[in-house]
C-alpha positions, 0 to 999 in steps of 0.5 A: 488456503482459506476461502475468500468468500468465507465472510458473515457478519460476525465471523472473521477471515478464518470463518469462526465466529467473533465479536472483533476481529482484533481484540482492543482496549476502550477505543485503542482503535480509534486512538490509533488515528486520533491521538492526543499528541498530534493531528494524526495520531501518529504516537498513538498509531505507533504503540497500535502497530507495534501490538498489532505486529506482536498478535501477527506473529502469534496469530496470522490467521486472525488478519485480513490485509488490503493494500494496492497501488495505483497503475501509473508505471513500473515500481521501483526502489521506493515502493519495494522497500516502503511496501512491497516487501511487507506485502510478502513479509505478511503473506509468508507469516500467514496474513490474507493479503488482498492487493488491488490495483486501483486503475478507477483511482487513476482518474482522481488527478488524471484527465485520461488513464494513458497505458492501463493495460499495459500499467496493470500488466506490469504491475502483477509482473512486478508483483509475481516478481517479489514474491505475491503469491497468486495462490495465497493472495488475491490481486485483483482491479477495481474496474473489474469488482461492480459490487466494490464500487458499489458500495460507494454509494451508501458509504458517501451516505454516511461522511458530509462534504465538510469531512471530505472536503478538510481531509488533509490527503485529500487537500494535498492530492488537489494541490498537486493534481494534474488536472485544469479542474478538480473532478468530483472523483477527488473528493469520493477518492478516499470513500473509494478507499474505504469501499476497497479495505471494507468491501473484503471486511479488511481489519488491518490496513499498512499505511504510511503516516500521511494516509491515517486520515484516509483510514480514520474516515474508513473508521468512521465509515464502518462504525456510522454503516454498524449505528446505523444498520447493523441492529447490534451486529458488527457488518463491517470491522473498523481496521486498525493501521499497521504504520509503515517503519519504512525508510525514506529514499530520495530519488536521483535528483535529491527530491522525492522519489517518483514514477513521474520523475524519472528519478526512480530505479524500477524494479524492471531496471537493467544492469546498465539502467541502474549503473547509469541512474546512480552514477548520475545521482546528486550528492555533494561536494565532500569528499569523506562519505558519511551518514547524516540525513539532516544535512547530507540528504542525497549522500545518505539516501544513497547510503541507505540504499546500498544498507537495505540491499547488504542488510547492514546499516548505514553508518558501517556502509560509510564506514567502509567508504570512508574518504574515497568520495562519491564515485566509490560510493556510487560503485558500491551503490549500484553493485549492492542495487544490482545484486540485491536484484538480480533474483527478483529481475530473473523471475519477473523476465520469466514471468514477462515470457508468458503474458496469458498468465499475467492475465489468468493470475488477475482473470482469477484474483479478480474472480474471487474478489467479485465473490467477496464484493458480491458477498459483502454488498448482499449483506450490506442490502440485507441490513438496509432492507434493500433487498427487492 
């Protein structure tokens, strides 16, 4: 395994020395979250991602990924096929996977963090359960690296209110918050973000297509930190997006899939959980089952639920299903979700049996974490001349 501490200024996640960690043509990466055919680049993040995803192939060791979820309650369907099984996917090809589990950034929209331990507690039981493996990869919490969050405080240095106040994520997160009034947390929420991919000197960030805007100001960030301090050495890299291909599942209502909900199927789910989940899930009135998302939603959500878990398609699915209507359907549904299960609901039980590994897992993610933070930070005040 490759030491996580193994970081200079000009050295990659494998320790050898590089001007780039990922080779690209004139601002390819910067073209990657601002292209020319809309406001997020998103053509341009494509073409980006699908080289990147040659190079992983060819070369793994060269990557260093940051990715995380928020500790709010259990996982479910959407998150494992949206992320969760990419993060293993990546591991297995040989990736450095960083995963933190971001238990500060569930006060951006929340008056109080109800439930953290418990949350964070199920969140690497989740995680052990797909297939994390604590030995190649290092999961870790915010609260618990001082030197991560630290670097916030230069990095806001480098962004003005007016970038951070028309981010559009940003935009939509107060739209949607919980809160009476936004707290200044909101707008430090996507620098925050840029600490977490910068301060393991991250150089590829999978994202969904809503979150480029987060990524370009990390970007930004790591470029304007470099101009400005870095005296013609790279401190940090400008990570690239690997753009998520994951499909869309509706939850149980027909709206978005949600932990707040409660129209997700968790990870942790039972047998009889999922079967009386699915059989109240929405759908229509047409008897003959068949594939079309612009006008049969919830129909084929469900289609394409049971596709991921078979490995088929959703067309031969419906197929299969034909006029027997929506309660074959939802048979099939939850026969394919709980068999598709099965394996990974065995090992989080076995897991679930032993807490003080749970902790010990995290006790030493977050160890080597704070070697990183630590690490990076002691550069960051080096190339400041901050260094007392």
């Amino acid at each position: 395994m490759r030491s996580p501490c193994n970081h200079g200024v000009e050295t990659d996640p494998s320790g050898d020395p590089v001007n780039t960690a990922v080779p690209q043509t004139e601002d390819a990466g910067a073209a990657a979250c601002a292209g020319p055919t809309d406001a997020l680049g998103t053509s341009a993040a494509q073409a980006r991602s699908a080289a990147l995803e040659e190079l992983i192939r060819t070369d793994p060791g060269r990557f260093r990924v940051l990715t995380g979820d928020r500790p709010t309650g259990r996982l479910h369907l959407g998150h494992f096929f949206g992320t969760l099984h990419n993060r293993v996917r990546l591991q297995e090809l040989g990736v450095e996977l960083f995963v933190v589990i971001a238990d500060y950034q569930v006060l951006t929209d929340r008056d109080v963090a109800d439930n953290l331990l418990q949350h964070v507690e199920e969140l690497v039981l989740d995680y052990l359960a797909i297939g994390v493996d604590p030995a190649r990869s290092t999961i870790f919490t915010h609260g618990a690296v001082p030197a991560l969050n630290q670097l916030m405080l230069p990095f806001l240095s480098l962004v003005s209110v007016s970038e951070l106040n028309r981010n559009p994520t940003v935009k939509d997160e107060i739209a949607h918050s919980r809160q009476s009034a936004v707290s200044g947390l909101m707008f430090t929420y996507p620098v925050h973000q840029a600490a977490d991919i910068l301060f393991c000197k991250a150089n590829l960030v999978p994202v969904g297509q809503d979150q480029l805007p987060h990524l370009e100001l990390t970007r930004t960030i790591a470029r304007r930190f470099n101009d400005r301090y870095g005296a013609g050495s790279a401190v940090f890299p400008q990570p690239d997006a690997l753009l998520s291909s994951a499909p869309l599942l509706l939850g149980t209502d027909g709206t978005k899939m949600s932990k707040s909900r409660n129209n997700a199927i968790t990870l942790a789910a039972t047998v009889d959980e999922t079967a009386r989940l699915v059989k109240g899930a929405k759908t229509d009135s047409e008897r003959h089952i068949s594939y079309d998302p612009a006008t049969r939603p919830e129909v084929s959500s469900l289609l394409l639920l049971a596709a991921l878990c078979q490995g088929r398609s959703p067309e031969q699915v419906a197929a299969d299903i034909g006029s027997a209507g929506a309660a074959a359907l939802k048979k099939v549904v939850t026969e394919s979700v709980n068999e598709y299960l099965a394996p990974i609901r065995a090992r989080r039980a076995e897991y679930g049996q032993d807490r003080a590994h749970l902790r010990a897992v995290l006790s030493e993610g977050n160890e080597r974490a704070r070697a990183v933070a630590d690490a990076t930070l002691a550069e960051v005040r080096a190339a400041m001349n901050t260094c007392y």
